[in-house]
C-alpha positions in Angstrom: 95.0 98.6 96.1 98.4 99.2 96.8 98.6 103.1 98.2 95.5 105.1 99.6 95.5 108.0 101.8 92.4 110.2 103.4 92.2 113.6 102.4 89.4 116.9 102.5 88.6 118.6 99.6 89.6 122.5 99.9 88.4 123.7 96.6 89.0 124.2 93.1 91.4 126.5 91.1 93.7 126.2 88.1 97.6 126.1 87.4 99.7 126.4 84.1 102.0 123.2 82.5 105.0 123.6 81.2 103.9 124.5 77.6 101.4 127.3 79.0 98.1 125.5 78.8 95.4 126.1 81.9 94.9 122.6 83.9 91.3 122.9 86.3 92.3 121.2 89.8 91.0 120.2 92.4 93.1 121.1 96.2 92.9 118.1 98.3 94.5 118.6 101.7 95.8 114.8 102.3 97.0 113.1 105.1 98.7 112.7 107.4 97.3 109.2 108.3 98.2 107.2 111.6 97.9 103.9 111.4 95.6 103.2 114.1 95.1 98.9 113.7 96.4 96.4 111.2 93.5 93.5 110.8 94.9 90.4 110.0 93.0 87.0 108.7 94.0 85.0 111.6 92.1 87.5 114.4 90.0 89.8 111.9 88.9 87.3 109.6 90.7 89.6 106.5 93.6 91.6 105.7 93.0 95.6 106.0 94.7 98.7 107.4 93.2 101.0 109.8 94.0 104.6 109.6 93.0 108.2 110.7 92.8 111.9 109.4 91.8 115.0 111.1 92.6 116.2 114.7 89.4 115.3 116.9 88.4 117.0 120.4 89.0 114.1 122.6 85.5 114.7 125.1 84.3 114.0 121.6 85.2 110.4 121.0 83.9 107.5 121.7 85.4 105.0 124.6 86.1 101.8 121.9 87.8 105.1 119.6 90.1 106.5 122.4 91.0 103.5 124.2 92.6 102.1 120.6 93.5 105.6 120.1 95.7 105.6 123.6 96.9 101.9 123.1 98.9 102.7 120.0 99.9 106.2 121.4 98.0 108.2 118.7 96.5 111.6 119.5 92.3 111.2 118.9 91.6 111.5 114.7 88.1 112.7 113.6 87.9 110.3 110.6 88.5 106.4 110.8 88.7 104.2 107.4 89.9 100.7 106.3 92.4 100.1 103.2 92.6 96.3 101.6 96.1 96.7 100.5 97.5 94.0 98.5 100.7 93.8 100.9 99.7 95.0 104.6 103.0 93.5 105.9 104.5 96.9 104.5 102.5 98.9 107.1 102.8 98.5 110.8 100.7 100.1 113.8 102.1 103.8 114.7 103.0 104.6 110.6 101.9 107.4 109.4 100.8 107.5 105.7 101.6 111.1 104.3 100.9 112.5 100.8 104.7 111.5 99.6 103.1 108.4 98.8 101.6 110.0 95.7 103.5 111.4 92.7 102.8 113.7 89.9 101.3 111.7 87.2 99.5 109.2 88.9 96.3 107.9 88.2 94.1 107.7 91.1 90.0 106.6 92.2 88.6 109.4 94.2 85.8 108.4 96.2 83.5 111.1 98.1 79.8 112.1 99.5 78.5 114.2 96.8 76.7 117.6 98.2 73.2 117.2 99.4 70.2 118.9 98.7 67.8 117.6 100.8 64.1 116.3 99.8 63.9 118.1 96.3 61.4 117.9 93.3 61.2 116.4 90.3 62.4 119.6 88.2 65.5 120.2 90.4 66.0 116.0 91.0 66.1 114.5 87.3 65.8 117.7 85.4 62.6 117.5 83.7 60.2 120.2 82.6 57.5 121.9 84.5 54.2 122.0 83.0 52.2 124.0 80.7 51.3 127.5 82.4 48.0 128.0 80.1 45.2 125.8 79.4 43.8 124.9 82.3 46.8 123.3 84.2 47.4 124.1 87.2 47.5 125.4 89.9 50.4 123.3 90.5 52.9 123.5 87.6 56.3 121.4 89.2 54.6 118.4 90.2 54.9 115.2 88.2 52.9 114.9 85.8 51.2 112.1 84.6 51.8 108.4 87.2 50.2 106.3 83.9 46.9 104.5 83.8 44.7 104.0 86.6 43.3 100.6 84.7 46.5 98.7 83.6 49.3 98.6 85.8 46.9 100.5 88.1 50.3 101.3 89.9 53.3 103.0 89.8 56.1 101.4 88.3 59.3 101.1 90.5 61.9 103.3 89.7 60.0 106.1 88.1 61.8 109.6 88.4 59.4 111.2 91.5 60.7 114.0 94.3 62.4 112.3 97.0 66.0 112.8 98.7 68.5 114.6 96.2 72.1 114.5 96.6 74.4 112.7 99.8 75.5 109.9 97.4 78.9 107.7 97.3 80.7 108.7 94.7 83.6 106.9 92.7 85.4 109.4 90.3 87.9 107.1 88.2 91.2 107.8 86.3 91.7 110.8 87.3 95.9 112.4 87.3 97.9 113.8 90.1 99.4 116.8 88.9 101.3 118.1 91.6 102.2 116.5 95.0 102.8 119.5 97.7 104.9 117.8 100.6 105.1 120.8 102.7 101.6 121.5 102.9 100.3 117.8 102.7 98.4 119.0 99.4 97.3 116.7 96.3 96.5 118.7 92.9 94.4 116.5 90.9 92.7 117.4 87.7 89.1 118.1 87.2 86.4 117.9 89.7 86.1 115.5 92.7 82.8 114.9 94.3 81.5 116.5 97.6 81.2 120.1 99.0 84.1 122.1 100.1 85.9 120.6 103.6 84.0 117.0 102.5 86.1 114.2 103.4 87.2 112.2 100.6 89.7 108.9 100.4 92.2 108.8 97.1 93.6 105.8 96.0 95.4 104.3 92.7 92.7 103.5 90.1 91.4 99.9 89.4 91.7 100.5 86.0 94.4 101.3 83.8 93.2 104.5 81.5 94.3 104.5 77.7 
C-alpha cells in the first residue's frame, strides 16, 4: 500500500468529461488525517501508521484515546485506523495526510460497511420467490419453503439461504478511478458506487491490482 487516507461518503451525483459524456460519482469527503502513532517492528511487533478522521467531543473519548491524543498534540478524532504502508519512514507522528495525496486518474480499493437492514427474510435476504397464494398453501406465503428430507440428511445443510441478519457487511469495491481531487473542500470524486449509507465511514486506498 503506498497512500490511503479515511474519508465519509456524502452521496452520489454526476459530472460531465471533457467530450460531454455523464460520469456517476460518488462525493467522498476525505481527510484530513493526523497521524496519531507510527508502530514500528522493534516495539509493535510490525510496521503500520496510525491515523484519525473526524472531530470527536472529547468527554466522549476514551482515557488510552485522549492521553495518545494529548501526547502528540492532536485535537480528539472520532475515527482511529491502521495503514501497512510499504515505506512508513515517509510519515512521522503530527503529519497530517490530506486528499492531495490522490490525483485524478487514480485507481483506488474502497473499503466500507455496507447499509444494514437488520434481521430480514428470505425474500428480501437472497431474493427468492414467495410461495404459491392458491392451493392450499399458506397461511404463511414468505417463509422458506421446503428444509429437504426429514429421512436423509434429516438436517439442514450448512449454508442454506434462511432469514437471518441482512446487510452491515465489509465491503472491498476494487479498481475503481478518481476523477476529480477537490483540495479546497478535502473532496474525492470517484466513479460509480461505493459501499455504505450516506455519512458511512469509508478508507480509500490505491488498488492491489492493476486493472486492464
Amino acid at each position: 500500500m503506498n497512500k490511503a487516507i479515511i474519508g465519509k461518503k456524502l452521496g452520489m451525483t454526476q459530472i460531465f468529461s471533457a467530450d460531454g459524456k455523464v460520469i456517476p460519482v460518488t462525493v467522498v469527503e476525505a481527510g484530513p488525517c493526523p497521524v496519531v502513532q507510527i508502530k514500528t517492528v522493534g516495539k509493535d511487533g510490525y510496521e503500520a501508521v496510525k491515523v484519525g478522521f473526524g472531530a470527536a467531543d472529547e468527554k466522549r473519548v476514551n482515557k488510552p484515546d485522549a492521553g495518545q491524543f494529548k501526547k502528540v498534540g492532536v485535537a480528539p478524532l472520532k475515527v482511529l485506523k491502521e495503514f501497512k504502508f510499504d515505506d512508513v519512514s515517509k510519515y512521522a507522528v503530527g503529519q497530517v495526510i490530506t486528499v492531495e495525496t490522490f490525483v485524478a486518474g487514480d485507481k483506488v480499493d474502497v473499503v466500507g460497511l455496507t447499509k444494514g437492514h437488520g434481521f430480514s427474510g428470505v425474500i428480501k435476504r437472497w431474493n427468492q420467490h414467495r410461495l404459491k397464494m392458491t392451493h392450499g398453501v399458506g397461511p404463511v406465503h414468505r417463509e422458506v419453503g421446503s428444509m429437504g428430507a426429514n429421512s436423509t440428511p434429516s438436517r439442514v445443510f450448512k449454508n442454506k439461504h434462511m432469514p437471518g441478519q441482512y446487510g452491515h457487511e465489509r465491503v472491498t469495491i476494487q479498481n475503481l478511478e478518481v476523477v476529480k481531487v477537490d483540495a479546497a473542500r478535502n473532496v474525492l470524486l470517484i466513479k460509480g458506487a461505493i459501499p455504505g449509507p450516506k455519512g458511512g465511514i469509508i478508507t480509500v486506498s490505491n488498488t492491489v491490482k492493476s486493472g486492464k
